[in-house]
C-alpha positions as CSV (number, residue, x, y, z in Angstrom):
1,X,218.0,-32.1,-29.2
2,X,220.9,-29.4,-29.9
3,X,221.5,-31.2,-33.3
4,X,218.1,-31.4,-34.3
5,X,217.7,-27.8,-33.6
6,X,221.1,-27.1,-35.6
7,X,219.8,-28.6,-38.3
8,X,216.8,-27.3,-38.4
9,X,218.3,-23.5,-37.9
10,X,220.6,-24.3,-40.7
11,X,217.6,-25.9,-43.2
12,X,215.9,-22.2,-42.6
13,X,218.5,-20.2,-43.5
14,X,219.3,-21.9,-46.7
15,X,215.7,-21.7,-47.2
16,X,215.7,-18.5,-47.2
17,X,219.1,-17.5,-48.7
18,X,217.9,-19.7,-51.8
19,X,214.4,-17.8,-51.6
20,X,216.0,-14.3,-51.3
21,X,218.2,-15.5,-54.2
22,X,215.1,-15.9,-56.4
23,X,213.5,-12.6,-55.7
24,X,216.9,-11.2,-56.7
25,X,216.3,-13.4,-60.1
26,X,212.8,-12.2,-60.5
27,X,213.7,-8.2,-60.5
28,X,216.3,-9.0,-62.9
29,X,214.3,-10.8,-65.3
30,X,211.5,-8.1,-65.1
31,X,214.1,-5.0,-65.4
32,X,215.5,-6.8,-68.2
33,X,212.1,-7.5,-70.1
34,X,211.4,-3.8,-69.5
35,X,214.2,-2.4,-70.8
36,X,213.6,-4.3,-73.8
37,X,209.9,-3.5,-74.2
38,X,210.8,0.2,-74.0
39,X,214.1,0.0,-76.4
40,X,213.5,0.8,-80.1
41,X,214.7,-1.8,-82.6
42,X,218.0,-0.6,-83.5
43,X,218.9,-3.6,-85.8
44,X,217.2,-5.4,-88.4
45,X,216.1,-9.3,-87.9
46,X,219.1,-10.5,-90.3
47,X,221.6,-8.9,-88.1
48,X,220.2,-10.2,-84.6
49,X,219.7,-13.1,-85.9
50,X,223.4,-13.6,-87.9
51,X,222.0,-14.3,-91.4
52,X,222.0,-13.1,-94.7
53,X,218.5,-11.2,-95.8
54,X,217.9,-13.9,-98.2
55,X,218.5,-17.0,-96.1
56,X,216.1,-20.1,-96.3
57,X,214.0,-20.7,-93.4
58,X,216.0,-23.3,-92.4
59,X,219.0,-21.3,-92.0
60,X,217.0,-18.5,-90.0
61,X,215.2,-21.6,-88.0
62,X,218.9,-23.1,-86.9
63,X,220.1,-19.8,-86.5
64,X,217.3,-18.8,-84.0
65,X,217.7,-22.2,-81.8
66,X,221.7,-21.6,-81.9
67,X,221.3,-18.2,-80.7
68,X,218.7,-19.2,-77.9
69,X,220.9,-21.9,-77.1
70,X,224.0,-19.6,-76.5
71,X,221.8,-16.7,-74.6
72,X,219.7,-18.5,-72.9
73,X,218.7,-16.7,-69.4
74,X,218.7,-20.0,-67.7
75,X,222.3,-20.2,-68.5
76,X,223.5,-17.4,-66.9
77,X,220.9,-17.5,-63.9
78,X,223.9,-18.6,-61.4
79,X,225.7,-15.2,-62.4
80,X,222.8,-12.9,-61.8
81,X,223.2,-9.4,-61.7
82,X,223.7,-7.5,-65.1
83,X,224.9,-10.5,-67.2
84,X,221.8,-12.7,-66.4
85,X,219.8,-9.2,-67.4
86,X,221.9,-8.9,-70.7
87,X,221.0,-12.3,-71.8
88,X,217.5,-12.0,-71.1
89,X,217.6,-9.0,-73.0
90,X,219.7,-11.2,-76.2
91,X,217.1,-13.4,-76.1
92,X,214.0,-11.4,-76.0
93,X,215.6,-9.5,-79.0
94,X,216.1,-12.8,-81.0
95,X,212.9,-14.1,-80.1
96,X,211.7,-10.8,-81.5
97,X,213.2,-10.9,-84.4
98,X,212.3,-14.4,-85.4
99,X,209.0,-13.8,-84.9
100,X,209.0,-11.2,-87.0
101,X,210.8,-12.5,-90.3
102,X,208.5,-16.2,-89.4
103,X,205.0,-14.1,-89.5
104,X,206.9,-11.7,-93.2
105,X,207.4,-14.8,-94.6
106,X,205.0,-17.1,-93.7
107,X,207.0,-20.0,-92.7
């Protein structure tokens, strides 16, 4: 019985480390989101996104799944603390942009 309730003593307390450990994810992600809602756009889309103004929209399209690729939060959700809020903020700024330059141009 002393193993069984070892075990289950142990189960609970990764349960909750690992549930703590998300809440701690989920402030970070919502900090991150506000500070991006409330920042003016300091650079234009070409810039964020690393092309040239008159790129195709293929260029701008690979560009923007590069970029997501390399900032993605869900990379950086292990780290936690201000890197994982920096690359939510990256990629809410790319995502930004690309929306915008997709709905200029119509593509």
């Amino acid at each position: 019985m002393e193993v069984l309730a070892f075990l289950k003593e142990h189960f609970q307390d990764r349960d909750e480390d690992a549930a703590q450990e998300q809440r701690e994810r989920a402030k970070a992600y919502r900090r991150a989101k506000q500070a991006v809602a409330a920042s003016p756009e300091d650079e234009p889309w070409h810039v964020v996104l690393e092309v040239s103004v008159t790129a195709s929209a293929e260029e701008i399209t690979a560009s923007y799944r590069r970029l997501i690729k390399q900032h993605h939060p869900d990379r950086f959700a292990h780290v936690g603390g201000e890197v994982y809020e920096e690359s939510v903020r990256r990629t809410a700024e790319i995502t930004q942009a690309y929306r915008y330059v997709k709905q200029c141009r119509q593509f």
